[in-house]
LUMKOLRO-108315 format. One record per residue (C-alpha): residue in three letters; x, y, z. Coordinates in pm, whole numbers, padded with zeros to 5 digits, always signed. Layout:
// LUMKOLRO-108315
alaXYZ/...
// end
This chain:
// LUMKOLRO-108315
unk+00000+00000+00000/unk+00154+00317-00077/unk+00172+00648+00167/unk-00122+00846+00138/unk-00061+01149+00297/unk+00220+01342+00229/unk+00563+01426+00483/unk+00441+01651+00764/unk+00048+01615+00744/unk-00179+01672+01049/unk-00293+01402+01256/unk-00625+01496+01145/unk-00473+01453+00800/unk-00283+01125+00904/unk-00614+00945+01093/unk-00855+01025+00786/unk-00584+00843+00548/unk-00635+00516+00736/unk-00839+00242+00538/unk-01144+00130+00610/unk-00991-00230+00720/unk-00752-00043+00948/unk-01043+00093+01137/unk-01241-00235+01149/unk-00952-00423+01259/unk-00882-00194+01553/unk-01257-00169+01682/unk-01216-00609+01668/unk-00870-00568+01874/unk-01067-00370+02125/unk-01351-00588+02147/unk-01121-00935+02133/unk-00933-00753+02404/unk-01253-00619+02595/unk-01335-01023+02617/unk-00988-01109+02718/unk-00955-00882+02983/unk-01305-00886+03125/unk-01240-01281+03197/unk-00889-01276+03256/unk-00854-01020+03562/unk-01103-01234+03752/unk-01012-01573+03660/unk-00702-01711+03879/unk-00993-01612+04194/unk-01231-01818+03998/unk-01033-02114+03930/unk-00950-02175+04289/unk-01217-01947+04452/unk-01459-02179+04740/unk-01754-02404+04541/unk-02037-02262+04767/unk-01951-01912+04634/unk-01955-02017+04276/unk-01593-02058+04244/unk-01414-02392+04078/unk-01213-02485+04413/unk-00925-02612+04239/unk-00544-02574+04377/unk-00294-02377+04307/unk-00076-02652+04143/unk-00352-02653+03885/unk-00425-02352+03836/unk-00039-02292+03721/unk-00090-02621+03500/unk-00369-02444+03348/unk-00187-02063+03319/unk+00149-02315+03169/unk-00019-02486+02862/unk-00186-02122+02815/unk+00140-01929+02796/unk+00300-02216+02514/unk-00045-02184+02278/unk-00111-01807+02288/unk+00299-01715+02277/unk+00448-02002+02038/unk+00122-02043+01825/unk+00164-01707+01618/unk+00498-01806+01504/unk+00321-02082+01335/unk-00010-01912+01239/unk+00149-01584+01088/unk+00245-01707+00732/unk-00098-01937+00723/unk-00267-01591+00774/unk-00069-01382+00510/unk-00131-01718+00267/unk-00522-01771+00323/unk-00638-01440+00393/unk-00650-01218+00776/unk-01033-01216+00779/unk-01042-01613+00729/unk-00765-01626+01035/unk-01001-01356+01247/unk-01375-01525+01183/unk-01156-01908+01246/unk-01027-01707+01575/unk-01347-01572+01690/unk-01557-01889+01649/unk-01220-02072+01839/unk-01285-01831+02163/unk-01621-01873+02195/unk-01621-02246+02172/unk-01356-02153+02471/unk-01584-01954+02666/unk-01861-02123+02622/unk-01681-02477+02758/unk-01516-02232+03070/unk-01892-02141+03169/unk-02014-02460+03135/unk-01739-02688+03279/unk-01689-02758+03640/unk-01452-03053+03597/unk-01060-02980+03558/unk-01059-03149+03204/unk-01346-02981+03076/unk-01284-02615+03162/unk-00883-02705+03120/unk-01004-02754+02740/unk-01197-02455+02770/unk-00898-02272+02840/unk-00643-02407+02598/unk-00946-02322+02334/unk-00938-01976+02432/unk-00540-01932+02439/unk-00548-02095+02065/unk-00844-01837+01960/unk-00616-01596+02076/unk-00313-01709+01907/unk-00504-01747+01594/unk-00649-01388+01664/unk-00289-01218+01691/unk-00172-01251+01335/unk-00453-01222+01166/unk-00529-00892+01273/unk-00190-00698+01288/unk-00169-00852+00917/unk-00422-00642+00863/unk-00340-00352+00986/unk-00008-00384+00878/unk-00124-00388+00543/unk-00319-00062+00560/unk-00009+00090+00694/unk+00246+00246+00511/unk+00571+00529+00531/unk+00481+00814+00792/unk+00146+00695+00925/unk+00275+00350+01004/unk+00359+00538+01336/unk+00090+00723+01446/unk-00121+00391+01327/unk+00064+00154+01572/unk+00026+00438+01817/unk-00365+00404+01726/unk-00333+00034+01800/unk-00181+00076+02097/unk-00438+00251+02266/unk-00695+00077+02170/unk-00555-00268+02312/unk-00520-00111+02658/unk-00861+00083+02627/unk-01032-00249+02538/unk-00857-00390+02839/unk-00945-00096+03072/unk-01337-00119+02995/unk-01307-00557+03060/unk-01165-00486+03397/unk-01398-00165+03474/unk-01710-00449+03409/unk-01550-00731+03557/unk-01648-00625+03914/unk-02021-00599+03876/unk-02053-00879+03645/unk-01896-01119+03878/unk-02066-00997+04203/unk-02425-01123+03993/unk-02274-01468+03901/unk-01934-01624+03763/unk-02134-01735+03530/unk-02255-01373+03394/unk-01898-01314+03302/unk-01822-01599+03107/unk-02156-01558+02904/unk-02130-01156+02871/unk-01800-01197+02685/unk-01899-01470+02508/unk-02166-01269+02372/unk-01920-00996+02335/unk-01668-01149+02140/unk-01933-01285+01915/unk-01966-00943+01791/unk-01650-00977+01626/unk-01771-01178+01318/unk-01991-00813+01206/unk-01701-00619+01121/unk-01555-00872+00879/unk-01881-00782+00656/unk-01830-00460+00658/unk-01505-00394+00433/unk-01287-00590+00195/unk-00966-00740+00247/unk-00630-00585+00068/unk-00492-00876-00106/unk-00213-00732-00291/unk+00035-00895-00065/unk-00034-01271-00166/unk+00087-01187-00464/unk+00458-01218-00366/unk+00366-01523-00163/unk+00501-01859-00395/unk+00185-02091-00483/unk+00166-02408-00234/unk+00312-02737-00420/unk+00226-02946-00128/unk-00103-03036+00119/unk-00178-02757+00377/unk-00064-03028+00649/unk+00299-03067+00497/unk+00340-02659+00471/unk+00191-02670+00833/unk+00476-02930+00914/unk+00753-02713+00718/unk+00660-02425+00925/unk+00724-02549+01254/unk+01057-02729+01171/unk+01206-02402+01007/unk+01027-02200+01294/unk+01235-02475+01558/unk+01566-02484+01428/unk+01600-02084+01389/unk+01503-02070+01769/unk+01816-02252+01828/unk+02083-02030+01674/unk+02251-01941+01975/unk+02287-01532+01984/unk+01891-01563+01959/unk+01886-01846+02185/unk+02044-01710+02468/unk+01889-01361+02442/unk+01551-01541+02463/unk+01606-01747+02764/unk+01771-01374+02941/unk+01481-01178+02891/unk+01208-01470+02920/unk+01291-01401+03329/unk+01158-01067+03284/unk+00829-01234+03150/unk+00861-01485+03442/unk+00797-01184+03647/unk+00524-00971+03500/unk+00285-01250+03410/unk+00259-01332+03772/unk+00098-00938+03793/unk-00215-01102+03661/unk-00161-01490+03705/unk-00090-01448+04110/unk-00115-01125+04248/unk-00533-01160+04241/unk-00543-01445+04493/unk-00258-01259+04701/unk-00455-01020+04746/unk-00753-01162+04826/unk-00613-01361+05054/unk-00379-01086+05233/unk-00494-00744+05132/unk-00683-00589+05429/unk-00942-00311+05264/unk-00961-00171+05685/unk-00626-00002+05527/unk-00760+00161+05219/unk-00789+00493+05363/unk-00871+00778+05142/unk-01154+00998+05007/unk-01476+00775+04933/unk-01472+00814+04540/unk-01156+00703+04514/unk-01159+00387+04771/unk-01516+00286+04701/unk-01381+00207+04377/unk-01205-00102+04529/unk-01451-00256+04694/unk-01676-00537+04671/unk-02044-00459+04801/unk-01957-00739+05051/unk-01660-00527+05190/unk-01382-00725+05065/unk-01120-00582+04784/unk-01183-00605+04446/unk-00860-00721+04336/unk-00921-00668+03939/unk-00960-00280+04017/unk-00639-00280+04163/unk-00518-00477+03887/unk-00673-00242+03610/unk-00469+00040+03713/unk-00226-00122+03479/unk-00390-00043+03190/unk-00565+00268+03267/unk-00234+00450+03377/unk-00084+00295+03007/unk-00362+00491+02843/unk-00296+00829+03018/unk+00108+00874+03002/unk+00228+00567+02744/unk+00268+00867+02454/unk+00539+01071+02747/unk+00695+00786+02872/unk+00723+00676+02593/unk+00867+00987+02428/unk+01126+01022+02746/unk+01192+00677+02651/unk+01345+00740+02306/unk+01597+00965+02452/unk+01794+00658+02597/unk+01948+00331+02414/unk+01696+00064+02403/unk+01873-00144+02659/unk+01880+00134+02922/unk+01531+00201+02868/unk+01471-00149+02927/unk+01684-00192+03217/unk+01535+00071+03400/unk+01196-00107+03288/unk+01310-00410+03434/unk+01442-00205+03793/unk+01118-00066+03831/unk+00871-00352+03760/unk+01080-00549+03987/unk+01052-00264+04250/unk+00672-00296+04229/unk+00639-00605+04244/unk+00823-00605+04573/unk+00620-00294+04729/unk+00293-00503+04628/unk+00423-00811+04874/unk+00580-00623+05142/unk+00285-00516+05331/unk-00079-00638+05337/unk-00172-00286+05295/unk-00443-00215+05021/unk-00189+00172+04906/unk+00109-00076+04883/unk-00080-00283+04621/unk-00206-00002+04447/unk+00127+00151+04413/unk+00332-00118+04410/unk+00105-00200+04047/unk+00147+00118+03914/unk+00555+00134+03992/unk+00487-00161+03802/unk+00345-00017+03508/unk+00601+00244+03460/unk+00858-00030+03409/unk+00637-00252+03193/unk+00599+00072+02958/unk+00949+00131+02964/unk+01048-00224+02882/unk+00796-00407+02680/unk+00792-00134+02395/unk+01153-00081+02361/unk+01232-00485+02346/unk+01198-00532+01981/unk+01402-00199+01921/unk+01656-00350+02113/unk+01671-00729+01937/unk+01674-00534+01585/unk+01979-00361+01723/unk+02109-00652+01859/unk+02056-00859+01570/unk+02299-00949+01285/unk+02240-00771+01015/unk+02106-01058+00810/unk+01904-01153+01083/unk+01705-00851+01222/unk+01389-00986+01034/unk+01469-01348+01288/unk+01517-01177+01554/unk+01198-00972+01580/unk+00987-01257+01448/unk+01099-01465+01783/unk+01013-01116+01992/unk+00698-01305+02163/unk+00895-01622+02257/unk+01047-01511+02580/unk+00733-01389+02700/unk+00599-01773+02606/unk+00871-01883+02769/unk+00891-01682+03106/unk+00498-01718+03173/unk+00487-02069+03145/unk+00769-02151+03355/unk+00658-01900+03599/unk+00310-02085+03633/unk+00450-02348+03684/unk+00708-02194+03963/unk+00431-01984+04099/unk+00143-02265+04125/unk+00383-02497+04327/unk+00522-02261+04547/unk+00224-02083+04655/unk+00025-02385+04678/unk+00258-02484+04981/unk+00423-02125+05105/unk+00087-01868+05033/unk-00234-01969+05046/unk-00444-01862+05334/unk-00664-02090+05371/unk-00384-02379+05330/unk-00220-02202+05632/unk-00516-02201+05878/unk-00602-02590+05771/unk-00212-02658+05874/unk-00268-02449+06203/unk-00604-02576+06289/unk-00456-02946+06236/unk-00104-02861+06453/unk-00363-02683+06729/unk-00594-02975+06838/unk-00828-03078+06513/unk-00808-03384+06326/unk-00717-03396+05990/unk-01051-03538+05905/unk-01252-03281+06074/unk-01026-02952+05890/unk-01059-03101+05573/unk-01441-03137+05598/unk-01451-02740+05681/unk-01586-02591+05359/unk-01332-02341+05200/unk-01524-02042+05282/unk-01551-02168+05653/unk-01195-02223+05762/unk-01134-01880+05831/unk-01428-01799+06052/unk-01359-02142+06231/unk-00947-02036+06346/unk-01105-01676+06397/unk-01344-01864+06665/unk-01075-02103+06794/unk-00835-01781+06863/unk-01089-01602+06949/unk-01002-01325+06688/unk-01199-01131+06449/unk-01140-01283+06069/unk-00883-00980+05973/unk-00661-01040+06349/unk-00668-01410+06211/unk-00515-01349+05904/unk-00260-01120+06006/unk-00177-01392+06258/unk-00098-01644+05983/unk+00088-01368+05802/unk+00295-01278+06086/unk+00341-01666+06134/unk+00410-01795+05799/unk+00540-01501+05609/unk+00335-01567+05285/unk+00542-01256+05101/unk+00829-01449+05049/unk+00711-01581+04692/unk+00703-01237+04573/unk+01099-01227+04692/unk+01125-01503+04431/unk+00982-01376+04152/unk+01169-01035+04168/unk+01493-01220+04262/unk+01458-01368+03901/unk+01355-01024+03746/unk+01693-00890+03903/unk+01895-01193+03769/unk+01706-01116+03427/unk+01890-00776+03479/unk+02203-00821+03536/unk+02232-01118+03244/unk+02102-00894+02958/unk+02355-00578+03066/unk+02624-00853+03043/unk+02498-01012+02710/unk+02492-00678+02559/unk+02830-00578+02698/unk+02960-00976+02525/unk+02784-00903+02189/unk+02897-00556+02123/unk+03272-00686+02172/unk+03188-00994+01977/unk+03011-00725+01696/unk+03303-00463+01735/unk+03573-00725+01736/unk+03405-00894+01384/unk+03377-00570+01239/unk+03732-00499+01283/unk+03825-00811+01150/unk+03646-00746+00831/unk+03760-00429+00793/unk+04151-00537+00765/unk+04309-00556+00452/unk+04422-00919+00311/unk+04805-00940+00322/unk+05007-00875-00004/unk+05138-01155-00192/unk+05514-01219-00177/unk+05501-01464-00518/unk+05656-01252-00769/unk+05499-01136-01085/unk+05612-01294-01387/
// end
């Protein structure tokens, strides 16, 4: 597609140059992400949240099962996905997406058994992967010259906006039924298959695409075995495995930080004026821990553009290394305490990292890169975050399971105090805490900050930065390495070849 507006236009100028399919794609972004979010802010409380209050009542060990098979479909699917897309058209890819997710949550509505809303799941994660691709290859191709950046900037915006209005619903939908939530964002998402009648695909692009000699399974197969073997080239390699323990850390934001703090965030501390701290609470007085949460996203769509701008001043890796120092500085002010402010700040410390990181990471593996292989490098820019998430589900469901969980504690303290074994494991979930408040005699909130005082549930978050911080300090020394591996090559190719001593005849 060629630039339609010419150097130095107006945004006004700029936005009415846009394509009709780069308009439609972004209003299905927001609404995929709308869906995403509305479901996904909630869900690690649902999964393991008590049975008598709706909740699945599975464990933590599960839940991370569930969260690790997520992470490998939604991250490592697109690599495989993105040249079936550009071959068989983006709208194909988006309606194949959209009827994927709501076969997903339909199934996590429906299914109270592990395998059946564990499908449920992995259905939505490949919707999703299906769903990347197919629209960035659309607006991709309605981008072009100087309004590819303002149109990315668009794109931007709208992701987090669709994510802001998910959480901002979450809350109410959830306090009428889990149920409601599932079945409002099925509905929503449904809504996705209207846009693709509404404008026509740009095609041009398959044109440079070679015709397919073989069956679609045997390209399928190709892809993945060339997709494999570049992953193991080992400048990409190691890079990859480096930064995926920055991704091991921020998934947990939205993975475990919801049942931390509704298990240890006391709301008596949320002390401010009314319209602000009403806006974290549940009508039955607890926290709302997706309102917390959905500060992320709101504070991306008020100061991404500066940060962002004060951002470009620096080297990509110092921008990200400073991204990295301050996400892993949140996450440690949202464990310290079990103070409602330090979660609330502690996320948006957070936030400031993730927008100085995340952006700036495939500016930094282009500059990184070989020249012959910037176009590898930033292909692979989604596998650490694969990576990192599902190892830290797996890290995080395991370790919690044993060293966080509230109600875990006060079964092990009610057994070690005078109850059998039999007769704590026959409290419902919901109960145990009133039955150690009654025990101690203690209110519910004295009991809990009894168990915190006794068992020190914080230390997982000590864990998950420590791993941020060793994520750190790797990628400034694999930057300082391949800058004296790139200087020392480019020296060697710059030195003239020795004369030869053979006399001329």
């Amino acid at each position: 597609m060629q630039e339609t507006t010419p150097v130095g236009s107006g945004m006004i100028a700029q936005l009415r140059s846009y394509p009709r399919a780069f308009w439609f794609a972004n209003w299905m972004e927001l609404v995929e992400r709308w869906a995403y979010y509305g479901v996904r802010l909630v869900l690690a409380m649902y999964i393991v949240g008590a049975l008598n209050k709706g909740g699945l009542e599975f464990n933590h060990i599960q839940k991370g099962q569930i969260y690790l098979w997520w992470a490998i479909i939604a991250s490592f699917l697109p690599m495989f996905t993105g040249g079936l897309a550009d071959r068989y058209g983006y709208k194909k890819t988006i309606a194949v997406a959209t009827a994927t997710k709501i076969l997903g949550y339909s199934l996590m509505a429906t299914q109270h058994s592990y395998p059946g809303f564990f499908a449920g799941c992995m259905l939505l994660a490949a919707g999703t992967g299906l769903f990347k691709p197919g629209v960035q290859g659309l607006i991709a191709h309605s981008l072009a010259g100087k309004n590819a950046s303002m149109g990315w900037g668009v794109f931007y915006e709208l992701v987090n906006f669709g994510a802001f209005l998910g959480g901002i619903l979450a809350t109410p939908l959830r306090e009428h039924s889990w149920g409601t939530v599932f079945y409002f964002n099925t509905a929503l998402i449904a809504l996705n298959f209207l846009p693709l009648l509404m404008f026509k695909e740009n095609t041009s692009h398959r044109d440079a695409i070679p015709p397919r000699t073989g069956s679609v399974m045997g390209e399928v197969a190709g892809v993945i075995v060339s997709s494999v073997k570049n992953l193991l080239e080992p400048r990409l390699a190691v890079f990859i495995l480096i930064f995926s323990g920055f991704w091991f850390s921020f998934n947990q934001l939205f993975d475990l930080l919801p049942n931390f703090i509704d298990d240890w965030t006391d709301v008596a501390t949320l002390v401010g004026p009314a319209i602000v701290t009403a806006k974290f609470k549940l009508t039955d007085g607890s926290i709302a821990a997706e309102q917390i949460l959905n500060l992320n996203s709101l504070m991306i769509l008020l100061v991404m553009i500066p940060v962002g701008y004060m951002a470009s001043k620096f080297k990509p890796l110092t921008a990200i290394c400073v991204g990295v120092a301050a996400a892993v500085a949140g996450i440690c002010i949202s464990g310290f305490t079990m103070g409602a402010w330090a979660s609330i700040i502690g996320v948006l410390v957070f936030t400031v990292g993730e927008m100085l990181a995340s952006p700036r990471t495939k500016d930094f593996m282009a500059s990184s890169a070989p020249t012959e292989k910037k176009g590898l490098y930033l292909g692979y820019s989604e596998v650490p975050n694969g990576l990192g998430w599902a190892v830290g589900s797996l890290f995080a469901g395991n370790f919690y399971e044993h060293h966080g969980d509230k109600v875990n504690f006060a079964r092990g303290y009610l057994t070690e105090h005078g109850m059998t074994a039999e007769a704590v494991k026959a409290i419902p979930k919901e109960k145990v805490m009133d039955t150690l408040a009654t025990q101690l005699h203690l209110t519910v909130p004295q009991a809990t900050q009894m168990l915190w005082d006794t068992y020190h549930p914080s230390a997982v978050w000590y864990y998950i930065a420590g791993v941020g911080a060793a994520s750190l300090v790797a990628l400034v020394a694999y930057n300082v390495v391949i800058s004296n591996l790139d200087r020392d090559r480019e020296l060697t190719s710059t030195v003239p070849a020795a004369k030869s001593e053979t006399p001329v005849s």
